[in-house]
N, C-alpha and C positions, 0 to 999 in steps of 0.2 A: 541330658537325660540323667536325674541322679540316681544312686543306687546301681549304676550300672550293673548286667547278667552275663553269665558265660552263655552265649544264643547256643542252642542246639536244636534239632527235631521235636524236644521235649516241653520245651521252653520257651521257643519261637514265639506266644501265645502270651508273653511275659513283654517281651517290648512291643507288639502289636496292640496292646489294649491301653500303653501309652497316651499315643495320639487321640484316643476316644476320650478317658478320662479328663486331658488337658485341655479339649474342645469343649467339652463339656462344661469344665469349672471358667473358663472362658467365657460363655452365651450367658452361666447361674450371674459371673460377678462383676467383669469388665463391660462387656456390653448389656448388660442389664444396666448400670450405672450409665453406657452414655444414652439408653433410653427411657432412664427417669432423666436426664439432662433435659434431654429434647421435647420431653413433655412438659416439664418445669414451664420453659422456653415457650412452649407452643409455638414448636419449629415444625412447619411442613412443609415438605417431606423433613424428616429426621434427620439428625447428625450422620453422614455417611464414616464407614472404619477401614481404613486400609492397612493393610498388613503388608508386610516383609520382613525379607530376609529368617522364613519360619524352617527347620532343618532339625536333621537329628543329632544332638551333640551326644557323644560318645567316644573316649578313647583308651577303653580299658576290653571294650568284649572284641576285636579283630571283625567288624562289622560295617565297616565305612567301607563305602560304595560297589556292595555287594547288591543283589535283586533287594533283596529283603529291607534294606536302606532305601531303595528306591518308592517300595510300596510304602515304607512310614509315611515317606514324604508325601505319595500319595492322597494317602488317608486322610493326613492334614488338610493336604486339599479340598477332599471331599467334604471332611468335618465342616469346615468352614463357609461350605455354601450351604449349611443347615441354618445361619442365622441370616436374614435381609439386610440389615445392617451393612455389614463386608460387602462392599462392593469391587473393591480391587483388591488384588494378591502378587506377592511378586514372591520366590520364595528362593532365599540366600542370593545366588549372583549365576547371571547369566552363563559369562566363561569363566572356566575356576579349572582346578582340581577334583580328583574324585568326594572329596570331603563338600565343600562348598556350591561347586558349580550345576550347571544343568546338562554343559558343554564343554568339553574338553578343553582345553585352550595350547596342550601343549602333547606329545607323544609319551612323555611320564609323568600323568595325572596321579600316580600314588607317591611321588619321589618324596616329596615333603610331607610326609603322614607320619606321625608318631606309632612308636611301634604296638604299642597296643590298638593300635587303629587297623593294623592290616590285615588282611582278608588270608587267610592261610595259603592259597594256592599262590596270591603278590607273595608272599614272604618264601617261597618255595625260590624263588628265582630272582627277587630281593627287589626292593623298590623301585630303586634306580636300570633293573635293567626290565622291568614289566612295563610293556609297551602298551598305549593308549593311540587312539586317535586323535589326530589335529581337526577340530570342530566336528568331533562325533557325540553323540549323548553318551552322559555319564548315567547309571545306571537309576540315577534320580529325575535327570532330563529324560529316558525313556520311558517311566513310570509317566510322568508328569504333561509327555507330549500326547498321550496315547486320551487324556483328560482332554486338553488343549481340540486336537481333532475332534473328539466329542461334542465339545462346544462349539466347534466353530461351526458358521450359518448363518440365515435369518430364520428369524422370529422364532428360535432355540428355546424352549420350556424346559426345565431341570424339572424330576420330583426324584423324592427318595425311595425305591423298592420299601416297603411293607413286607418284609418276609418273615413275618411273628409266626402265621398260622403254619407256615411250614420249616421252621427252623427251633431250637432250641437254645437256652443260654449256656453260657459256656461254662458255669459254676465253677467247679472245683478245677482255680489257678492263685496260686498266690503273688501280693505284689505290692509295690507301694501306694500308696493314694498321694494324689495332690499335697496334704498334708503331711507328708511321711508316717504316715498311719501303715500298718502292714492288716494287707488284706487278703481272705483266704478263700474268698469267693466271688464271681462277678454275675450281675443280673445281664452283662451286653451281650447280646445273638450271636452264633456264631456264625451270621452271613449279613452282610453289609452291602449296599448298592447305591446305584442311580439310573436313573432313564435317561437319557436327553433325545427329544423329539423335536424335528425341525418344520420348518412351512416345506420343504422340498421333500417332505414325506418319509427322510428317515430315520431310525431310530435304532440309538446304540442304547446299553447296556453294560453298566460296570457291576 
């Protein structure tokens, strides 16, 4: 994440529209190109894209493997089922650390974190002695499993919520663009979702 932010209540709204923007220049420039390929091609079905190891790098705002880390990762996720294309996701690594992983792998998941990485209340008690779980979600695996149960089932239809007619944009936030452009205003909603509805009749809502 370049341009790193000091996150606060204020600002939160500054690395959340990250993941938007970059999904976004994503679908405009990468996979646009591998779907002029595939038409070139007259390949059907189309070139399939898989992704991994997709995460939020930051080690300057004390932000790594907090909630709020977990929902970037989130979002990514969700961004990413907006284009057909992507058909698989895998995002950083299974068992890791609080930086990397989905899952814990060891009982101090923050011990190797640089110190701009750490979450105020780890650094309260200091890396090495802030205790994690051995194979519990890291704050990014919880985000991410909660996606995971959503999907999982038969004959699982995604759509995106529509919440234009009752939601508003979020304008006045400043921030970088893709390009390192500074921008002082954003046209994205301030409410983002999805439905996933299954053949066993139920149906969640993010």
């Amino acid at each position: 994440m370049s341009n790193p932010i000091d996150f606060g209540p204020y600002n939160i709204g500054q690395m959340f529209i990250k993941p938007f923007i970059k999904g976004d220049d994503l679908i405009a420039n990468e996979l646009q190109a591998v779907e002029d390929r595939s038409s070139a091609l007259g390949l059907n079905p189309p070139l399939e894209v898989w992704l991994t190891e997709y995460n939020m790098n930051d080690d300057v705002s004390n932000n790594v493997g907090t909630w709020a880390h977990g929902l970037f990762n989130a979002i990514q996720t969700l961004k990413y089922l907006e284009s057909p294309l992507i058909t698989h996701l895998s995002s950083h690594a299974m068992t890791s650390d609080a930086v990397y992983g989905n899952i814990f792998e060891s009982n101090r998941g923050f011990q190797n974190l640089a110190e701009g990485q750490l979450p105020e209340n780890v650094k309260l008690v200091g890396a090495g002695n802030f205790e994690t779980t051995p194979y519990g979600f890291t704050a990014s695996g919880a985000a991410q499993n909660e996606i995971v149960l959503a999907m999982k089932g038969t004959g699982m239809e995604a759509h995106r919520i529509d919440f234009s007619p009752n939601s508003t944009a979020i304008g006045n936030i400043s921030y970088f663009d893709v390009n390192g452009n500074y921008v002082t205003s954003s046209n994205l909603l301030n409410l983002y979702g999805w439905s996933f509805e299954k053949e066993e009749g139920l149906k969640l809502s993010f």
